[in-house]
C-alpha positions in Angstrom: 115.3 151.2 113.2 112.4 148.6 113.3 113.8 144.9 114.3 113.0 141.6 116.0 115.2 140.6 118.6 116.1 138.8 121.2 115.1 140.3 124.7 115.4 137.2 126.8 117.1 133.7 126.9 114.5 131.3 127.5 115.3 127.0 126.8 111.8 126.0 127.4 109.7 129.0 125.8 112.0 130.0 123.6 109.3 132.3 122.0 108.5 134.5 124.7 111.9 135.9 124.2 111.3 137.1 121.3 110.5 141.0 121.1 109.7 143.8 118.1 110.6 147.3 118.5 113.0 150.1 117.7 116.8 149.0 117.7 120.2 151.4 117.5 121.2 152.1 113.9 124.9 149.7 112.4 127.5 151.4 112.6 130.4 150.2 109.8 134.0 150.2 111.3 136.6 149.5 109.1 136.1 147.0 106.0 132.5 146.5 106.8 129.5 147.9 105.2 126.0 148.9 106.4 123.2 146.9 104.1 119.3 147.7 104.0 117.7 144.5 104.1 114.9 143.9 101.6 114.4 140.4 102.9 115.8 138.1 105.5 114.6 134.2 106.1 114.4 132.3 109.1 116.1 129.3 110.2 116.1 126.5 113.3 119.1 128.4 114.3 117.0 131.4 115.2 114.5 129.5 117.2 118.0 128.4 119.1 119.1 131.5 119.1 115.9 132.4 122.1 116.7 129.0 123.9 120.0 130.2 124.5 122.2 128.0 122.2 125.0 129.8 120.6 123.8 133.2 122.0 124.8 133.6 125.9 123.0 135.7 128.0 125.3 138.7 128.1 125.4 139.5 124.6 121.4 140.7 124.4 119.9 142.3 123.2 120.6 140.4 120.1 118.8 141.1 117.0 117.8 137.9 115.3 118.5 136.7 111.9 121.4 135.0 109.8 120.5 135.3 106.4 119.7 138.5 104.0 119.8 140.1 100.8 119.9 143.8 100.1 121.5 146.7 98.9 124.8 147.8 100.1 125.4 152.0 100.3 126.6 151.9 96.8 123.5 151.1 95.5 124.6 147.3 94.5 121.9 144.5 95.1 124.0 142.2 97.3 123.7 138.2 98.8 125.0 138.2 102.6 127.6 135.2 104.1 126.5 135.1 107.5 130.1 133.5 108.6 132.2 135.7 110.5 135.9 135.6 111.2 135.9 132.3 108.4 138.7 134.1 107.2 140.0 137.2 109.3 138.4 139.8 106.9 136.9 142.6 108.5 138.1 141.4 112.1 140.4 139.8 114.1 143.2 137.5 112.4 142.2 135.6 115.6 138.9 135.9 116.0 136.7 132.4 115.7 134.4 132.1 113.4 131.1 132.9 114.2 127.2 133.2 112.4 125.6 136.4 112.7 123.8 136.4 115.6 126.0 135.1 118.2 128.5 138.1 117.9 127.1 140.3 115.9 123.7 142.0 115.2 121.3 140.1 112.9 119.3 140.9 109.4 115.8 140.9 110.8 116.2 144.7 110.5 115.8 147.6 108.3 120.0 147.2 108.3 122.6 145.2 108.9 126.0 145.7 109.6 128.7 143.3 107.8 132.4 142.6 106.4 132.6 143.8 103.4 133.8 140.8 102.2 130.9 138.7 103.5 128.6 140.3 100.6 128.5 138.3 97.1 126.7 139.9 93.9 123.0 138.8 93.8 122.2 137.5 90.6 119.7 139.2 88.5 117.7 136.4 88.1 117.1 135.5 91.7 114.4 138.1 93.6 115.2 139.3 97.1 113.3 136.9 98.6 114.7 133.9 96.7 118.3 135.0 97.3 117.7 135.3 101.1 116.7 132.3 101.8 120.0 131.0 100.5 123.2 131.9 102.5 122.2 129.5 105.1 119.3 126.5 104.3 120.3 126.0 101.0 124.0 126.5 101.4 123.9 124.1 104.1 122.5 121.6 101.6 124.7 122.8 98.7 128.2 121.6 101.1 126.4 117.9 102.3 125.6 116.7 98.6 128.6 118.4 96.6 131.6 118.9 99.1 131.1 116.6 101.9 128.5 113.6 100.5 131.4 112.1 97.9 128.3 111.4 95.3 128.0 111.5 91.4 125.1 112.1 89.0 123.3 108.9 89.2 123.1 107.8 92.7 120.7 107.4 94.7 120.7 109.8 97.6 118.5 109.4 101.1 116.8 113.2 102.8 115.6 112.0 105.9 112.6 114.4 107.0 110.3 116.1 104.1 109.4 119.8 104.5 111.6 121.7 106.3 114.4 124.7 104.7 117.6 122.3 104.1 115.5 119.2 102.9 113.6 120.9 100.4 117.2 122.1 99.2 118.5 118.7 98.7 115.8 117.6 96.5 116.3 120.4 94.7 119.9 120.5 93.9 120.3 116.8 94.3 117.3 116.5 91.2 119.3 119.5 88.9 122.7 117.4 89.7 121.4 114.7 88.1 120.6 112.3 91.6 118.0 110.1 92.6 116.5 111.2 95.5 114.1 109.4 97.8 112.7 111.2 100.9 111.6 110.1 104.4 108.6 112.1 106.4 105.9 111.8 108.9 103.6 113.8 106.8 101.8 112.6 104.1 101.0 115.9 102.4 104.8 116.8 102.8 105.5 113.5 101.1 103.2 113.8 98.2 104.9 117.9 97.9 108.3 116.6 98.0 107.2 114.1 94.8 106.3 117.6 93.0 109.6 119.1 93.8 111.1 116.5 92.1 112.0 113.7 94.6 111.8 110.2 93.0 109.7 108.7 96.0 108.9 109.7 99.4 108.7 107.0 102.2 107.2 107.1 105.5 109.8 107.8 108.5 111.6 104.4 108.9 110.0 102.8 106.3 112.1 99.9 104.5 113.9 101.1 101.2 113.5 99.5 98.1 117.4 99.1 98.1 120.1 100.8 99.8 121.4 104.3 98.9 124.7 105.8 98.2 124.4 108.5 101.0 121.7 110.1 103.7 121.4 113.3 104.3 120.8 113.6 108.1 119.4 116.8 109.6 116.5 114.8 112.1 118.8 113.2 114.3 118.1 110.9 117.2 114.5 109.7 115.6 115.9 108.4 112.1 119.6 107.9 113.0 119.3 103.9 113.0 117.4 104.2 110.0 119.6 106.2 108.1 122.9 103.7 109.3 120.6 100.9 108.1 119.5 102.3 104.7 123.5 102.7 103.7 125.1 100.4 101.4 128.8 99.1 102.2 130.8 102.2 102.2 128.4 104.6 101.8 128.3 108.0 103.2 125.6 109.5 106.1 126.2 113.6 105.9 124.8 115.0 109.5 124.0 119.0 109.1 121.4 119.0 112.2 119.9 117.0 114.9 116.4 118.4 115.2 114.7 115.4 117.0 118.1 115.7 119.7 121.8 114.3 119.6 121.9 111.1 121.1 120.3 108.1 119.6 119.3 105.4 121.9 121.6 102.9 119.3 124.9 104.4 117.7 125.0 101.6 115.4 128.6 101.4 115.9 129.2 97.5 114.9 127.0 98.1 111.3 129.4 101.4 111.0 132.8 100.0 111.0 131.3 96.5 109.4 130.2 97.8 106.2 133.4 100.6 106.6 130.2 103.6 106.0 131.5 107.1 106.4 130.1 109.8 108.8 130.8 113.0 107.9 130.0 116.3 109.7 128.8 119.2 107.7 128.5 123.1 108.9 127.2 125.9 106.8 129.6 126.6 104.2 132.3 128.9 102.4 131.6 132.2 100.8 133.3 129.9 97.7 130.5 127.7 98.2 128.0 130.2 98.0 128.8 132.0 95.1 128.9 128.9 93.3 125.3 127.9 94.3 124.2 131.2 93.7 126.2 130.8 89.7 123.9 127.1 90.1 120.5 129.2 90.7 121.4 131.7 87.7 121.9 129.1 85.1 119.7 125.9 86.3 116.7 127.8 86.9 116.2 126.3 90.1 115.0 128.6 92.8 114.2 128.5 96.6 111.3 126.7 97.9 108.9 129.7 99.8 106.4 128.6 102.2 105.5 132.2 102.9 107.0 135.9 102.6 105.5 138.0 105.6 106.3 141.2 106.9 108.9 141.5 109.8 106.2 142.7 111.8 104.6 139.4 111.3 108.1 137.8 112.8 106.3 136.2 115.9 103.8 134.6 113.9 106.9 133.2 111.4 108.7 132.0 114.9 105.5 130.1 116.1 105.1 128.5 112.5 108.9 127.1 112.3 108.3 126.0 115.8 105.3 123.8 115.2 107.1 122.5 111.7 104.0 123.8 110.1 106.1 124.7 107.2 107.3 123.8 103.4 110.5 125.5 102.7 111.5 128.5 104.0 109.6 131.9 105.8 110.9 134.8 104.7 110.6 138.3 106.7 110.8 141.6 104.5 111.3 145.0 106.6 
């Protein structure tokens, strides 16, 4: 079967690693299913994926891709949750969890290979494309705001960084769950889209706030980490997903942290729980998944090169 993979392990050109061609057909042990992909997005973890993160050298070639939506081999139009081992189904009651990916076989491919109990019911509202972007980007964003960011409809809510798969997420949910939502970017245009989504103002990276927020939602990192600590009122809450810009900040802040007793909380991916309920959020808001582009998979390199550069607005999605 046609897929893009990864051939080589490469930290600083990730992309040359990246290779099309034919791959060996899934094979579905016990408890797991074999699901044609009708379209698969792309995330930062991919482009980590080729650099070597996650994905050791020994287990290529490794065909790239966490998220998907298909049909399964009963004919039923399916989600995929790309966590493995969360729970023991399908493998190992000792196995660790894992993404697809960095043990198993991705969804940029005609099929896919997965626990049965990874696959949800895609809702008939949501297109292929729409439900595949969501198992990881928008998932991602579902946990910071409603699990881990302790808010309620009214407050006002920080997304450092405009543009990219999980920040166009947070505007969205945070706007249908009844937040305010200011933005921060680097990109005017971005800004000015992230206004249409719904945000309720968009400010230049580090910009001084108007007032301080109830929580930030931190995927950049090291460039707006001080920012974000700064931009908290007492006891508020800074949700870290990512660290795009890198993981160490030149100041930690620590002294305004335990001052004004804020709250850092980590935030991974999320639980298949999770996901069926922002899928059940889709299906009766309306809201959908912001696309930048849907592009054949034989277009992946091109999709790579684009979420490299951050010349994107929401998420790329590949359809085999």
């Amino acid at each position: 079967m046609f897929a893009a993979y990864a051939a080589r392990i490469d930290a600083d050109d990730p992309l040359s690693g990246l290779e099309l061609g034919e791959r060996p057909e899934p094979t579905a042990p016990p408890g797991w299913s074999v699901v044609t992909v009708r379209a698969a997005s792309l995330n930062h973890h991919d482009l980590w994926s080729l650099r070597g993160v996650g994905l050791p050298a020994g287990k290529l070639p490794m065909i790239l891709g966490c998220d998907a939506a298909g049909v399964d081999e009963h004919g039923d139009e399916v989600v995929l949750h790309s966590v493995i081992g969360q729970t023991g189904h399908g493998v190992g009651p000792d196995e660790p969890r894992s993404i697809l990916t960095e043990r198993y076989q991705g969804t940029f491919a005609q099929r896919v290979a997965v626990p049965t109990w990874n696959l949800l019911p895609k809702p008939a509202g949501l297109s292929f494309e729409e439900a595949a972007c969501l198992p990881t980007a928008w998932l991602t964003a579902y946990r910071m705001l409603f699990t881990n960011a302790g808010v309620k409809p009214g407050d006002t809510v920080l997304v450092q960084g405009a543009g990219g798969g999980v920040s166009t997420a947070l505007v969205v949910l945070g706007k249908a769950a009844g937040l305010r939502v200011w933005v921060t970017g680097r990109d005017e245009a971005k800004r000015d889209r992230a206004v249409e989504l719904g945000a309720d103002a968009a400010f230049p990276s580090g910009a001084r706030l108007p007032e301080r927020v109830d929580a930030v939602m931190e995927t950049v990192g090291a460039a707006t980490w001080s920012h974000s600590v700064k931009s908290l009122r007492p006891g508020g809450t800074i949700v870290i997903s990512g660290a795009t810009s890198g993981p160490s900040p030149a100041a930690a802040e620590l002294n305004r942290i335990f001052f004004l007793e804020l709250r850092v909380v980590g935030s991974t991916m999320g639980t298949k729980e999770e996901l069926a309920g922002l899928l059940s959020f889709c299906a009766t808001t309306g809201i959908r998944p912001v696309i930048d582009s849907v592009l054949p998979l034989a277009d992946a390199p091109d999709a790579f090169a684009r979420l490299a550069k951050g010349d994107v607005f929401g998420k790329l999605v590949l359809t085999p």
